[in-house]
N, C-alpha and C positions, 0 to 999 in steps of 0.2 A: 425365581429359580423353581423348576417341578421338579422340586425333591421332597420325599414324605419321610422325615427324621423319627426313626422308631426307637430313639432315647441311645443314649450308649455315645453319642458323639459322630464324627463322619462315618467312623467302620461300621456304623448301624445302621446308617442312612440309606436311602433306595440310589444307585449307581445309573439303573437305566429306568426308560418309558418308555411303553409301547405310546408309536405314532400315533395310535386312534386316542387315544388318553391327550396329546398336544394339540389338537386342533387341525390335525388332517395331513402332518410332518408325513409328505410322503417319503498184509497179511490177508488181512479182510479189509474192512473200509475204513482202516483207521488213518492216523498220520505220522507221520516222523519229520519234524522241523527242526532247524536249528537258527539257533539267535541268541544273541548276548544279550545274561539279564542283568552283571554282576559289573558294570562300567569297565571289564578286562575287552581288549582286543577279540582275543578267541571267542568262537560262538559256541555257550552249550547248546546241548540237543533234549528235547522232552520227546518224549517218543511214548506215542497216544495209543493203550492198549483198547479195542474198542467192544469187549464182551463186560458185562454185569459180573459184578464182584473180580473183576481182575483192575488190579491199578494202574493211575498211569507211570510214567517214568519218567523222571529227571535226571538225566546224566549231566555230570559237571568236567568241562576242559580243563585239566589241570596242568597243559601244557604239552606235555609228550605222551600221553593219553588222556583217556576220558576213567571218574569217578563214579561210580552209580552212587546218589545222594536224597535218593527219593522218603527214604525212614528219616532218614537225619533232617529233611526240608522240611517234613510234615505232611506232604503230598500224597505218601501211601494210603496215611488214616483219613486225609480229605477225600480220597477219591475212592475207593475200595467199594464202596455200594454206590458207585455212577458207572454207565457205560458212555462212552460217547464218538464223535463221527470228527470231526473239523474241530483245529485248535485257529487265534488267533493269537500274537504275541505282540500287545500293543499299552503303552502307557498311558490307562485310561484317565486316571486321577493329573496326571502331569506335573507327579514327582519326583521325575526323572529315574523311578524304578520300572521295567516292563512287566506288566500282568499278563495272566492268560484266561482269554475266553475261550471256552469247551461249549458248541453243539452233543445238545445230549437227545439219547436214544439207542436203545439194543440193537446190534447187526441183526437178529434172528427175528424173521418175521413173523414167527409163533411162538411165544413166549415157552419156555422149559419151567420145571416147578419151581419155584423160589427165585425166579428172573422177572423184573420191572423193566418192561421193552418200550413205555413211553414214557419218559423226564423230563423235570425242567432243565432248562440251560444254566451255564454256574460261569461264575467271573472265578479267578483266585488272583489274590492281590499277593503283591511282592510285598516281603515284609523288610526288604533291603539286606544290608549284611546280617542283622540280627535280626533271629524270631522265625516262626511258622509262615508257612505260605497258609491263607485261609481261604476255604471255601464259600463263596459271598454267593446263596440262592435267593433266597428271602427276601435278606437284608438288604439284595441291591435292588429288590424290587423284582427279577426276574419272575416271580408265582404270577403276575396280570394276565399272564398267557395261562392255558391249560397245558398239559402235559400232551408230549406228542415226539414219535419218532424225528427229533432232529435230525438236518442230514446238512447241507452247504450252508455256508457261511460267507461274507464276504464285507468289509472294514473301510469307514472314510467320513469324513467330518461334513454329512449331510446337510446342516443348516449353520457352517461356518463359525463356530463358536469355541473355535480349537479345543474339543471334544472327541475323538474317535466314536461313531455311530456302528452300529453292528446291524445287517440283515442278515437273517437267518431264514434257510428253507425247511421243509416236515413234508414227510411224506403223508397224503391228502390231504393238506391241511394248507389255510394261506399264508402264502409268507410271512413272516415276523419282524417288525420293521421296530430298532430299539433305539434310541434317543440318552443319549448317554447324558445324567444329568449328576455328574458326582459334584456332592459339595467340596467346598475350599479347594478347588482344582487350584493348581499351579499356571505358570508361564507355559508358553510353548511356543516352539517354531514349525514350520512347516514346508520345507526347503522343495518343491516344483523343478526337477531338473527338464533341461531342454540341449538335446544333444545336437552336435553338429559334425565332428568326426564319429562321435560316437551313434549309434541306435538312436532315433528321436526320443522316444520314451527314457532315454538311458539308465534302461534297464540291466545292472548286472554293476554300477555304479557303487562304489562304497566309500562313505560319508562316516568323517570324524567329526564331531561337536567338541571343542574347547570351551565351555564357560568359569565361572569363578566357583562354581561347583566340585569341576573335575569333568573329565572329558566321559565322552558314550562316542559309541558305534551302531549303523544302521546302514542299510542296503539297502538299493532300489531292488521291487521286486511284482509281480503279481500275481505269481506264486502263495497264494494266504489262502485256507480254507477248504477242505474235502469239494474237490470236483469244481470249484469256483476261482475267480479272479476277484483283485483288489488294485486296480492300477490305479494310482492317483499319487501326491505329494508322500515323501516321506515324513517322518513325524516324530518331532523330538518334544519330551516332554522336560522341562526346565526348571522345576521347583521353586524355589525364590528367584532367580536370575531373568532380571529383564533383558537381559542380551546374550548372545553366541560371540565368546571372542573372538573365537576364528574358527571358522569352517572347513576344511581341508577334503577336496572330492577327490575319489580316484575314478579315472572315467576311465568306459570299454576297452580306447582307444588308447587306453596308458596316457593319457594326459592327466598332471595332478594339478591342480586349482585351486588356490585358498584365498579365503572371502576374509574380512577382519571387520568387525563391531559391527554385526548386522541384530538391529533390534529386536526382540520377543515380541507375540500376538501379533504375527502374520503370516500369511503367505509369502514365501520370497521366491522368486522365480531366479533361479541360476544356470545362464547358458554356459554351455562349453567354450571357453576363449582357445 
């Protein structure tokens, strides 16, 4: 495993590596996403303020509106001296909680007085129903890189290890190639649609997971990251559960489809019947 354990247990451990480190693994401009992080149907929305010293923002679904919950998450004080450009919202650890990766870097090309316009990139880890959402720089390893206006981003499990992998772009600077290497990951599935009434890609698909866990939601999509695309397999992360009891897709085309005891740690490719 290339993980560099900085004492403290997994949450201290390095999350990502740069490729060159593995052996050759090859308003303004901010974002507004939505995705469920909370295993509820409904999708909250983080909405990515992208100037220095302004926070981001968690808004929570509470059904017949939306909460603003960004104090109460812990996310104000995590993010308040970060600027940043592309969120991803992806379950890096594969504990079936979703994290968010934030490209960092000040919109203003010329720094103003008491503004840091190049940073590093930051993970925040879902701390599940209870607890802070935490800001992982360091810890996850992300300082191997030097600081630099991050700008696009874009998410997919580059060497198969049912890992989410992150590239990152910085203006003049060469892309950023990260290697997601979190200890004690979890189970995962990684469900390949393949449409046939629907869009090939079946894009715009939304997929329930039933495991012995408790169910999640997720959407095809490639739509991920400031200015960038992420088209590839959707991605469930599983925690203890070697299996998906049933999978139930809702396709383009209004076709619903449901899979029953498809195993953990793989790719599963699921056509449209």
């Amino acid at each position: 495993m290339a993980c560099r354990d900085r004492g403290g247990g997994p949450d201290h451990a390095e999350w990502f590596k740069q490729a060159d480190e593995l052996g050759g693994c090859v308003e303004s401009a901010g974002q507004i996403i939505g995705e469920e992080f909370d295993g509820r149907h409904a999708p909250d929305r983080l909405c990515r303020i992208s100037r220095f010293a302004e926070r981001n923002e968690l808004v929570s679904n509470a059904g017949r509106d939306f909460r603003e919950i960004t104090s109460d998450s812990g996310l104000r004080a995590a993010t308040l001296n970060k600027a940043g450009f592309g969120i991803g919202i992806f379950d890096f650890d594969n504990d079936r909680w979703k994290d968010i990766f934030v490209s960092r870097g000040d919109v203003l090309a010329h720094a103003m007085p008491g503004t840091v316009t190049e940073q590093l990139n930051s993970v925040f880890r879902n701390p599940g129903r209870a607890g802070k959402w935490r800001a992982l720089t360091e810890e996850a390893g992300l300082d191997a890189a030097p600081v630099a206006r991050h700008r696009g981003l874009a998410f997919g499990d580059l060497d198969g290890d049912g890992r989410v992998d992150v590239v990152v772009t910085a203006i003049g600077r060469p892309a950023e190639i990260w290697m997601n290497r979190s200890p004690e990951s979890g189970h995962w599935l990684d469900i390949a649609l393949e449409g046939t009434k629907s869009n090939r890609d079946g894009i715009g698909a939304r997929i329930k997971l039933d495991s012995r866990s408790g169910a999640q939601y997720n959407h095809m999509t490639s739509a991920v990251g400031y200015a960038s695309s992420s088209l590839g397999s959707v991605h469930f992360g599983l925690g203890p559960d070697d299996k998906a009891d049933t999978i139930e897709i809702h396709w383009p085309s209004g076709t619903v489809q449901v899979l029953k005891d498809i195993p953990a740690d793989k790719v599963f490719t699921a056509r449209e019947r």
